[in-house]
N, C-alpha and C positions, 0 to 999 in steps of 0.2 A: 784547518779550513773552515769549521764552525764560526772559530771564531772571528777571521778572515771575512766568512759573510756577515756575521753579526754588526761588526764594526762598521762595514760596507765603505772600507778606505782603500785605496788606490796606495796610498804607502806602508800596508798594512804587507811584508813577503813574506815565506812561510818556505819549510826546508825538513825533511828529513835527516835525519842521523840516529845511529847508535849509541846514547849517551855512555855506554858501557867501554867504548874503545875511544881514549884520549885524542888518537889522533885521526878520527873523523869531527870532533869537536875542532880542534884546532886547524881545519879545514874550513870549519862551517864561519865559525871567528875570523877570518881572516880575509873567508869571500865577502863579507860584509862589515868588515870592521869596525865593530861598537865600543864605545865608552866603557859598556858595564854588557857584564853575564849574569842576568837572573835567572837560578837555576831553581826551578819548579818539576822537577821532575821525582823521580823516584830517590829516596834514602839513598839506597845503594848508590846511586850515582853519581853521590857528592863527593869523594876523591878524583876519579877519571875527570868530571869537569872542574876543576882545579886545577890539575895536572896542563888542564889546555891554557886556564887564564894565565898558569904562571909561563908557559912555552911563549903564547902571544904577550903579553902584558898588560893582562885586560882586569878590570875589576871585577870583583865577583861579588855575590847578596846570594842567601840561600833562605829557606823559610822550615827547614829541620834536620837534625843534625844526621851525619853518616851509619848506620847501620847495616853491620858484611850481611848477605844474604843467609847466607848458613846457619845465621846465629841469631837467635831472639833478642838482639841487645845493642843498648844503643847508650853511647857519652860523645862524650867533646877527644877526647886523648887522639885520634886520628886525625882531626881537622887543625887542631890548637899546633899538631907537630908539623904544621904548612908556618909557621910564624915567624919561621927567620929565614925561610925560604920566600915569602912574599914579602919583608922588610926590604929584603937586599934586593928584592926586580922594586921595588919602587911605587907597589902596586898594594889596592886595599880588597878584606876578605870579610864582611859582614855575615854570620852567623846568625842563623834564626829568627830571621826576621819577618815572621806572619805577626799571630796573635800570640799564643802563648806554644813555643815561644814568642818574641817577641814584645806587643804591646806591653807584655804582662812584666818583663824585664823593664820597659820604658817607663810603667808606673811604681816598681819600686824605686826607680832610682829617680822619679819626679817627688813623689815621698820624700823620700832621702835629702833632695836637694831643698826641700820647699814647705814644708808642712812638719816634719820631726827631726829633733835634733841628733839623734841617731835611733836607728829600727833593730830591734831584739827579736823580732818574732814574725814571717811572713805566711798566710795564708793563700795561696793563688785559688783561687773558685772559678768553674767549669761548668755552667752551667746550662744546658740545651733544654731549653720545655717547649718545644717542639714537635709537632704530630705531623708524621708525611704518609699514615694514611696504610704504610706495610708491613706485614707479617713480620719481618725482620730483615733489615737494611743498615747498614753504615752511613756516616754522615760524609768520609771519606775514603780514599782508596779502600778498600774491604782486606786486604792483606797487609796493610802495616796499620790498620787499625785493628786486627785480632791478632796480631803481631805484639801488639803497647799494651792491651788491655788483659793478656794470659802469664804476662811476665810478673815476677815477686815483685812487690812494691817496696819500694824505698823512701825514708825521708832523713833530714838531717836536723841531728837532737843533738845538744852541748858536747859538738866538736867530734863526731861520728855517723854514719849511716847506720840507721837503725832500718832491719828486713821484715817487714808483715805478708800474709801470706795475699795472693792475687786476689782481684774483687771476685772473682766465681766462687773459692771457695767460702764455704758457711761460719768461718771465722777471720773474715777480713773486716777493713774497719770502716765504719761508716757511721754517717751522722746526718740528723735532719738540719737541714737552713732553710732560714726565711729571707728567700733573694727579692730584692727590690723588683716590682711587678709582675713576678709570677707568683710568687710566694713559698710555702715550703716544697724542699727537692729534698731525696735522700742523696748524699754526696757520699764517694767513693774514695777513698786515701788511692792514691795512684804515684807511683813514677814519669816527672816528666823533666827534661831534658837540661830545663834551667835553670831548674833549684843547682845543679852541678858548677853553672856558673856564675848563677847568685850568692851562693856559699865563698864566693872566694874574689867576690865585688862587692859586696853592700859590705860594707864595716861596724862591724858589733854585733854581725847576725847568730844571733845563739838556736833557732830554730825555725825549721822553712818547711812548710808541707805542700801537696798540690791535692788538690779535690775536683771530682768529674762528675754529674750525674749521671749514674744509668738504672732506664725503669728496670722493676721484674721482667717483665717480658724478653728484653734486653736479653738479660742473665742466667732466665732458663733456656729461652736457644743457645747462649753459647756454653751453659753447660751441658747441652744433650749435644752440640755441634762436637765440641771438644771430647766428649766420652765416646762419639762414634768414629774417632778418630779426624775429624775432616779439619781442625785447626793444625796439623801436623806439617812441619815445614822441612821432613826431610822425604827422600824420594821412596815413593812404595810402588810395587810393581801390578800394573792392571793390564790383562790383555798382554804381556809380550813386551810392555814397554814403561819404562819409568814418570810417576808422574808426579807432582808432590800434591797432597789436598788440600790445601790452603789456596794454592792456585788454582784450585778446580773450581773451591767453593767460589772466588770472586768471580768466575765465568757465569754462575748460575742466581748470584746476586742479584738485585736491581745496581745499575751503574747511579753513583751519587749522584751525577748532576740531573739523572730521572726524576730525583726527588723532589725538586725545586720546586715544580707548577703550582703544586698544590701542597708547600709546606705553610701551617700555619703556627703561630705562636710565637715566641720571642727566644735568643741566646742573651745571658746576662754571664758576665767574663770580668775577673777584677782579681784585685788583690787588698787584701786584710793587713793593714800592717800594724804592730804596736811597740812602741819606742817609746824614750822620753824627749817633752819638752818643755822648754824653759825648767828642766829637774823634777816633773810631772811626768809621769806613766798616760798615752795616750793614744789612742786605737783611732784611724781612718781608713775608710774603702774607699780605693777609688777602682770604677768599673764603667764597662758600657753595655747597654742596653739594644738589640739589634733584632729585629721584626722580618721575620721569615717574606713574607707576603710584598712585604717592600722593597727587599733587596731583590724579589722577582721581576718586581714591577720595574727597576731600576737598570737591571743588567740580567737577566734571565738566570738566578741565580741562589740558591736556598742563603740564610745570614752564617752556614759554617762556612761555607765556600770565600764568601765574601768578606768576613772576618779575618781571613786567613790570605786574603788577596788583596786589600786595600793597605795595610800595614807595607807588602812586599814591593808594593809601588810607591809607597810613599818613600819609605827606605832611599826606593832607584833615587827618586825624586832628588833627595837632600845631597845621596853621593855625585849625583852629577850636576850639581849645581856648585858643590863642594864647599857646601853647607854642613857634611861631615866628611871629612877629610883624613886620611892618614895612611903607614904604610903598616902593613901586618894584620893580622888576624882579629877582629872583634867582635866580641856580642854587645848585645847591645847596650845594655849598660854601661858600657865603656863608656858612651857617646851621650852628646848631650839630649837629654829628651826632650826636652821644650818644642823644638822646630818638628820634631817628629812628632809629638801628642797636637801638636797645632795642625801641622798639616791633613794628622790622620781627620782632625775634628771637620773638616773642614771639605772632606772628601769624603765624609758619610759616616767615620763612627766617633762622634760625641762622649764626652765622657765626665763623668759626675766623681766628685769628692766630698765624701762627710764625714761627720764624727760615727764610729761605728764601738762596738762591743765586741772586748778580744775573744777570743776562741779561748777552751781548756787546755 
């Protein structure tokens, strides 16, 4: 309804449902019959609405990959095994399609396509220097962002996953960068979702890492969070009745989009790649650069939010123009990036390519 008034459009309808039960989706699908299903909802919900598009035969666009509730853990193997089930309805299934994931798939494979002749080595960088001003708050959902950030970290080194231990603990791995306009961030080795399917799309890729910044502050609330048990995601009994603390804790959180009014500072999001060309060894970043204050100003909305939302529209954008086209399952990589880094450019987030210095 927010955002119903926000818009303050007359063709703007708006509907409940249970994304958790298929076939109130496939009710909802049906009384309005759309083109496409952009599903913005919860991890967890990405199979059940699937389940709906492929009943109706509706396209679907998601912006991060399926995670069962029970489980700290998250890959493609659930969604990818929808691929010959949405070949044969006819129908297309776009995979992760915010920022990173995402944009950050769309610039390695514009790289790829445009700038080196083949890429050995991807760095994706995450970077929020950004101040909203709170003791300690999330940039989004609060439970599947202390969900991503408590899990062993993974990256992929000459043709294997190699495990480091979570950023909490006092031997994980981290490094200073000097990001374009904000300048040096401590960055975090992190698991994220599409090194899984950049690994097995960019060709020649011998090593892919993902980096996040988080302040100290950050990291001793969630390691005094975590040691007083409250990131815990199975049910513990209080009072008579089961509850889980991870769910508690995001009740007692600020809710993200609170943060927006008054975020100030900049997110700078890109990828590091270095390949050869022309038979030369050759390092370029390409990234974008995104101002808290103005994507306020813009849509009442902090620049994670909106990073993570103008990509998912762009995506709609191209599928239903069928400017990207096809039947089955893909990330984005698959797809050509050109019309998606144009349109993204062109709807708010810009984005810079230079010669840059590879990483160790």
């Amino acid at each position: 309804m927010a955002i119903q008034k926000q818009i303050g459009s007359n063709n703007v309808q708006i509907a409940q449902v249970d994304a958790d039960k298929a076939a109130e989706v496939v009710a909802l699908i049906r009384k309005f019959n759309p083109d496409l299903v952009i599903n913005v909802a919860l991890p967890y919900e990405d199979l059940s609405i699937m389940d709906a598009c492929l009943e109706t035969g509706t396209n679907y666009l998601d912006t991060a990959n399926y995670e069962p509730p029970s489980v700290a853990h998250f890959e493609y193997k659930w969604q990818w095994a929808y691929q010959d089930k949405f070949k044969a309805k006819g129908i297309m299934a776009v995979l992760g399609c915010g920022f990173d994931p995402g944009a950050s798939n769309a610039y390695c494979k514009y790289v790829e396509k445009h700038h080196l002749d083949e890429i050995h080595t991807v760095d994706i960088l995450d970077c929020n220097a950004g101040e909203h001003h709170k003791a300690f708050a999330t940039n989004f959902n609060p439970e599947i962002n202390i969900r991503e950030v408590t899990q062993v970290v993974k990256h992929w080194d000459n043709g294997k996953w190699i495990e480091t231990p979570p950023i909490i603990e006092p031997n994980s791995v981290h490094f200073t960068y000097e990001y374009p306009e904000v300048g040096p961030k401590e960055s975090y080795l992190l698991f994220h979702e599409e090194l899984e399917s950049l690994v097995l799309n960019i060709k020649g890729l011998k090593r892919i890492r993902f980096w996040m910044t988080f302040s100290e502050n950050y990291l001793t609330h969630l390691r005094v969070l975590r040691d007083v048990g409250m990131t815990r995601i199975d049910p513990v009994k209080f009072e008579g009745r089961d509850i889980i603390p991870v769910k508690f804790l995001k009740a007692l959180l600020p809710d993200p989009s609170s943060l927006a009014q008054n975020y100030q500072g900049k997110t700078v999001i890109g990828c590091l790649c270095t390949g050869l060309k022309n038979g030369k060894e050759k390092t370029v970043f390409i990234y974008n650069v995104c101002d808290h204050a103005q994507t306020f100003k813009e849509v009442q909305a902090n620049a994670v939010a909106y990073t993570a939302g103008v990509p998912a529209a762009c995506g709609a954008m191209l599928m239903v123009t069928n400017a990207w086209k096809g039947k089955g399952v893909f990330n984005v990589e698959q797809l050509d990036p050109d019309p998606f880094l144009d349109t993204m450019s062109k709807q708010g987030l810009p984005w810079t390519v230079k010669d840059s210095k590879k990483l160790p």
